[in-house]
N, C-alpha and C positions, 0 to 999 in steps of 0.2 A: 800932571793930568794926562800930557799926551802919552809917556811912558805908559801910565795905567791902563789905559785904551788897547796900547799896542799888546801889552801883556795878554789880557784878556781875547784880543782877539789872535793873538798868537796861542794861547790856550784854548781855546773855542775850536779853530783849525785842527789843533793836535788830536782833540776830542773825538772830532768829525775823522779824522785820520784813523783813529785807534779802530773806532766801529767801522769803517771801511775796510781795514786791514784783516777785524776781527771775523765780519761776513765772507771775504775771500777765504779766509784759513780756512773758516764753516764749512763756505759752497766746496771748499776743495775736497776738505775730509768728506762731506757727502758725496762728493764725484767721486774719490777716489775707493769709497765704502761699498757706493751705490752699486760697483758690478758682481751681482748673485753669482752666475754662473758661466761658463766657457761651453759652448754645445759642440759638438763635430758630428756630422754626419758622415759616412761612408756605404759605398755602392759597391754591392758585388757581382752587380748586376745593373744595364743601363735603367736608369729610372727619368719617368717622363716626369716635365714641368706639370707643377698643380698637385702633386701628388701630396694626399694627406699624411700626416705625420705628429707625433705627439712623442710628450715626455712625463714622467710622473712627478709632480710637485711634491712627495713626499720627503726626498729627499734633499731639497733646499733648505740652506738653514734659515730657513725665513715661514713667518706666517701667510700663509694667504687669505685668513681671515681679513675682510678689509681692504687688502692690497692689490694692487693691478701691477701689469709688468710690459713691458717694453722690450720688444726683441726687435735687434737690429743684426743684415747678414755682411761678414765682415769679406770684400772685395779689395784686395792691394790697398787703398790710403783710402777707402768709401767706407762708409757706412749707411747700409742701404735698409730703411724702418723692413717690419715685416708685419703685418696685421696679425694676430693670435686669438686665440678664444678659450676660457675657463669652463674645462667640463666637469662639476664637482659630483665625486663619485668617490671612493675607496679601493684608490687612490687616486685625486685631482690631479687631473691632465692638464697640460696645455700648449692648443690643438695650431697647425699652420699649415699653409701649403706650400709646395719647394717653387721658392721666385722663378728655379730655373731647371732644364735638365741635368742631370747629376748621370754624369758616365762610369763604368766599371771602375774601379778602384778610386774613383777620384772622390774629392771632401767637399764638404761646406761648412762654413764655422761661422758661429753666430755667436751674438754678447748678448744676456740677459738679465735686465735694471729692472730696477722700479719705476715705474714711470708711467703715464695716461699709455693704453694703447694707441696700435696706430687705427685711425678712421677708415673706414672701405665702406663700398656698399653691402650690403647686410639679406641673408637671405631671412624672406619674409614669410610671415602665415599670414592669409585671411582664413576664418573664419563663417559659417552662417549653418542653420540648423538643417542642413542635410552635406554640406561636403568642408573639406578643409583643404584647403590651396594652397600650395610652396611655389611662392616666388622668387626670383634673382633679379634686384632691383624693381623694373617697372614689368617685365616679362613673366608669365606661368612656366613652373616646368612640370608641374602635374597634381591631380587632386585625388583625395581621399574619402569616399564617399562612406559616412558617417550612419547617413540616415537611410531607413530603409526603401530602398527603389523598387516600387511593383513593376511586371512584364507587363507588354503590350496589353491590348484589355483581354483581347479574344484568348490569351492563354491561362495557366492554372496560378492564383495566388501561391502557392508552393514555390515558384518562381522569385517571389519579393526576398531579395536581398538586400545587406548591406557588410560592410568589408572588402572594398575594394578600391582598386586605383584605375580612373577614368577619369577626365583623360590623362594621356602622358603626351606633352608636346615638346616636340622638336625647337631648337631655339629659336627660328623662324618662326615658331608659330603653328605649325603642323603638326593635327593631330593623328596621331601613330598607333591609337588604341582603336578599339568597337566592340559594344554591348548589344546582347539579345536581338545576333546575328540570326537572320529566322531558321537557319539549317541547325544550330545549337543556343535555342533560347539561355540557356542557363551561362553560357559564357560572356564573361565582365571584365570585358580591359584586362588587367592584370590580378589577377588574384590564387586563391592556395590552398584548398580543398583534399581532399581523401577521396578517392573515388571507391576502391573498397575496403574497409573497415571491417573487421570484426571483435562487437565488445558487448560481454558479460552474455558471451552464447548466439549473440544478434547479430546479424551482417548490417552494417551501415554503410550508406552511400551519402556522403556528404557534398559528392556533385554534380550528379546526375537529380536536379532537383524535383524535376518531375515525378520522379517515386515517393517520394513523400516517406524516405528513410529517414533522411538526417538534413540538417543546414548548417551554415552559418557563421552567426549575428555580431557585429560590435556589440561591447559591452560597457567599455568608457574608456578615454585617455588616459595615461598614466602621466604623462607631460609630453608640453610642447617646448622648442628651444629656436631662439632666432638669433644670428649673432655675423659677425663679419669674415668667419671661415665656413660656419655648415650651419644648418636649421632643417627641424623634422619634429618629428613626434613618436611618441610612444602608445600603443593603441592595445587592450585588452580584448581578442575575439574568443568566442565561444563556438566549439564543433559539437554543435547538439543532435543527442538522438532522438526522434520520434516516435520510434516505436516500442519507449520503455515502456514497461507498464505502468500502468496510471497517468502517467503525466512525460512528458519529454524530461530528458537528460541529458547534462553539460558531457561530456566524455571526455573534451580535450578542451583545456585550455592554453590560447595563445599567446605571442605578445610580437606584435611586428614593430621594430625600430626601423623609420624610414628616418635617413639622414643624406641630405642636400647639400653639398661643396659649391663655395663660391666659385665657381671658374671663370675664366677672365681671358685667356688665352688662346690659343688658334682659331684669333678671329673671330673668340664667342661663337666657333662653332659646335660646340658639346655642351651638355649637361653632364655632370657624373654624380650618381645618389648611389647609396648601400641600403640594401635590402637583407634585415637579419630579422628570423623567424624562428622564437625559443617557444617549444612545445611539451606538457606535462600533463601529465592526466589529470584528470578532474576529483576521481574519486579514488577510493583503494583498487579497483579493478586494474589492471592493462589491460590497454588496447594494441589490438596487432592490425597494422599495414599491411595489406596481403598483397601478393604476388600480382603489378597489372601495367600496361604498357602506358598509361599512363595517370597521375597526378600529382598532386605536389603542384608547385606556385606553375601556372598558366598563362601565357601571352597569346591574344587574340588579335590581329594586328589590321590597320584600317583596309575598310574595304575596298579600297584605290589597289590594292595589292592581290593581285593572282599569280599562278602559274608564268604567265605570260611575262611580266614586267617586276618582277622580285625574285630575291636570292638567300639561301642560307650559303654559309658556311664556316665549318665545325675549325678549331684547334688541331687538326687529324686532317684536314682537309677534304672531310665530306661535304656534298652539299646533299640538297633536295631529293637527287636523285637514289642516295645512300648512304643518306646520314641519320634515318628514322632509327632506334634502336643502338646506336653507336655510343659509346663513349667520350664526352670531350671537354677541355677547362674551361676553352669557351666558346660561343656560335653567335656569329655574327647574322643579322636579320636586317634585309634591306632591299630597298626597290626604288622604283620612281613616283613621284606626285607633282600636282601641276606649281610648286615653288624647287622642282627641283629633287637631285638625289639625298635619301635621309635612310634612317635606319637606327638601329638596336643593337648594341652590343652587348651580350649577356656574362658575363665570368662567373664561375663556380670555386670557391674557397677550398684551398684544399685539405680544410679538417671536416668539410661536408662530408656527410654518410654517403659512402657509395663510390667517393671521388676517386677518380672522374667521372661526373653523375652521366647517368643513361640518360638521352633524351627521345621525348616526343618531336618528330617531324612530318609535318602533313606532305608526302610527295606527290599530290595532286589539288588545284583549286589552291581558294584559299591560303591562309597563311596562319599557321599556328605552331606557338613554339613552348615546350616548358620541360627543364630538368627537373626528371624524375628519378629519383632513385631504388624505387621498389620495381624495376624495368623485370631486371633477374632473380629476385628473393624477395618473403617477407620482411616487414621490418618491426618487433616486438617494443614495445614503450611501455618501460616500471611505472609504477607508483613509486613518488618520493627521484625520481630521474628525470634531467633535463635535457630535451634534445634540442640543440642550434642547428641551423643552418646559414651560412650568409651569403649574399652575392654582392655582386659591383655590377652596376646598369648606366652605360653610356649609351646616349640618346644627342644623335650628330647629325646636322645637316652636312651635304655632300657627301665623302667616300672617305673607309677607312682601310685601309690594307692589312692585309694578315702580319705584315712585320709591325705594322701598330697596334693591331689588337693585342699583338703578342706581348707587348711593352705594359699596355694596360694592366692586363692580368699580373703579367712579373713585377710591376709597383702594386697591384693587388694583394699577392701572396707572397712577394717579398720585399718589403718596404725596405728602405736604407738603416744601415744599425744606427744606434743616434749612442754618443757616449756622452755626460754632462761630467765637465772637471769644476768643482767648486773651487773659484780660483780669481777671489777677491785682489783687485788690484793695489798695488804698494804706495 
């Protein structure tokens, strides 16, 4: 009997042994399966921390229906997680920020499994029936106004827009925009109008609103996205004419992608969003951009800001004094406010028309800034043709220096090459 006991539970053991054994070989074949891909990044140029970056999921031999993935950046014996984000499109991305600066020729090499992501704070939307907010954690970094906003009472309903971003704050908390400033009612925080137009024989003014040429209007969202590397939205605007016959007419339509980068780094003193604005005519007509010093997207900047106590300066090293009409990739906008020095950093892409776009600079008063690129020529736009334009907009409390702006832009317009070696381990 006790023999039998023994047996049994010497079998029972072995049992328990076999499926212990069998789960290790499992988990191991799954560990050793689990690594999709080898990434390397290289730099030909210094590229600053936070910098966005992506790779195309097309070519992994894995589904991503379903699946999520885990990227971790590989450091001497560390393995250091890296938060990601699936942007599904044709072809799915998937998107991160560089942990760290990445110098001229030097790498970074990452491992890419399967596996939950990693958790980060998330940039956020609210919502409500006139504006739509992007936030980084518990903080604004600016809104999108939705619904349409009439002018002060005393001036012309012609005035009532909607299409714009008001405010834009600084990470502090300081607002850096202003709307229907009483010297140019029609100007709204940030936004992106035609000043002269001519379409199907008609000259339009889409912003100078006062004339009662042209406007405008949001038309709806195409989507919002919230996620733990970037979060923004997609917005359908309409550039109408007024003085079609019988009834107004669409001429141009737009579509602004505003997208919001988690940033985390120097001190949480920057915001960085991309501002891409694809524009196509509305009907069989073209429309032509005429020759004018300025329009195209507009920054109006708070009224704490004069002559006196704020600064431009250009990529070419103009400022205020001779940077109206110049050329440059990018123009720095900044001054004092009572939390302190803050400012605008604007970059122009350089597959934008015109680049290095012409810009508007006010060299007295006030403070107004916007790449325009119909400064020196018209600009003609087909039917059935799409024109892009994108920027990069860093929004920083205290001071940025021109060897930093310059970094921004060169991670702007020349991200790191990323190579992916499909290269499951043994």
């Amino acid at each position: 009997m006790k023999f039998y006991l023994m047996n049994r539970r010497i079998t029972y053991v072995l049992i328990v042994l076999i499926f212990i054994v069998h789960g290790l070989l499992s988990s191991s074949t799954t560990l050793f399966a689990a690594r999709i891909a080898k990434i390397t990044l290289k730099a030909e140029e210094h590229i600053r921390e936070n910098t966005p970056v992506f790779i195309s999921l097309d070519s992994l031999p894995v589904s991503i229906k379903g699946c999520s993935f885990r990227l971790v950046k590989i450091a001497g014996s560390q393995r250091i997680p890296v938060p990601t984000q699936i942007e599904m499109g044709n072809p799915a991305e998937l998107w991160w920020l560089l942990p760290e600066s990445l110098h001229a020729g030097e790498k970074q090499v990452y491992e890419l499994t399967p596996g939950k992501p990693v958790d980060a704070p998330s940039v956020q939307i609210r919502t409500d029936e006139k504006t739509l907010e992007i936030h980084q954690t518990t903080r604004k970094v600016l809104s999108y106004y939705h619904g349409l906003l009439a002018p002060p009472p005393e001036k012309s309903q012609l005035y009532t827009r909607s299409g714009f971003i008001h405010p834009i704050w600084s990470p502090k908390g300081i607002v850096l925009t202003r709307i229907h400033p009483g010297d140019h009612i029609h100007h709204l925080g940030f936004w992106n109008p035609w000043t002269k137009a001519k379409f199907e024989g008609r000259k339009v003014d889409f912003w100078n609103l006062g004339e009662g040429q042209g406007t405008v209007r949001f038309a709806k969202f195409i989507s919002t996205t919230t996620g733990p590397v970037f979060g923004g939205f997609e917005a359908l605007q309409q550039h109408i004419d007024l003085t079609a016959p019988g009834d107004e007419k669409v001429a141009l339509n737009e579509v602004w992608e505003v997208r919001v980068y988690a940033q985390g780094n120097r001190k949480n003193g920057y915001w960085m969003w991309d501002f891409t604005t694809t524009q196509t005519c509305a009907t069989e007509s073209p429309i032509t951009i005429l020759k004018y010093h300025y329009g195209g997207f507009g920054f109006r900047a708070t009224a704490d800001w004069n002559d006196k106590n704020s600064h431009y300066l250009t990529s070419e090293g103009k400022t205020r004094a001779d940077g109206n009409g110049t050329r440059a990739r990018w123009c720095n906008v900044f001054g004092k406010t009572k939390e302190g020095p803050a400012g605008i950093l604007f970059l122009s892409h350089p597959n934008n028309h015109e680049h290095p776009e012409p810009m508007r600079i006010w060299p007295q008063g006030d403070v107004y800034f916007g790449f325009c690129p119909v400064v020196y020529g018209d600009w003609e736009m087909l039917p059935h043709e799409t024109y892009v334009r994108r920027y990069r907009v860093i929004v920083y409390d205290g001071t940025i220096s021109a060897d930093e702006a310059e970094l921004f832009w060169q991670s702007f317009a020349n991200p790191p090459k990323i190579k992916v070696t499909v290269q499951p381990l043994q």
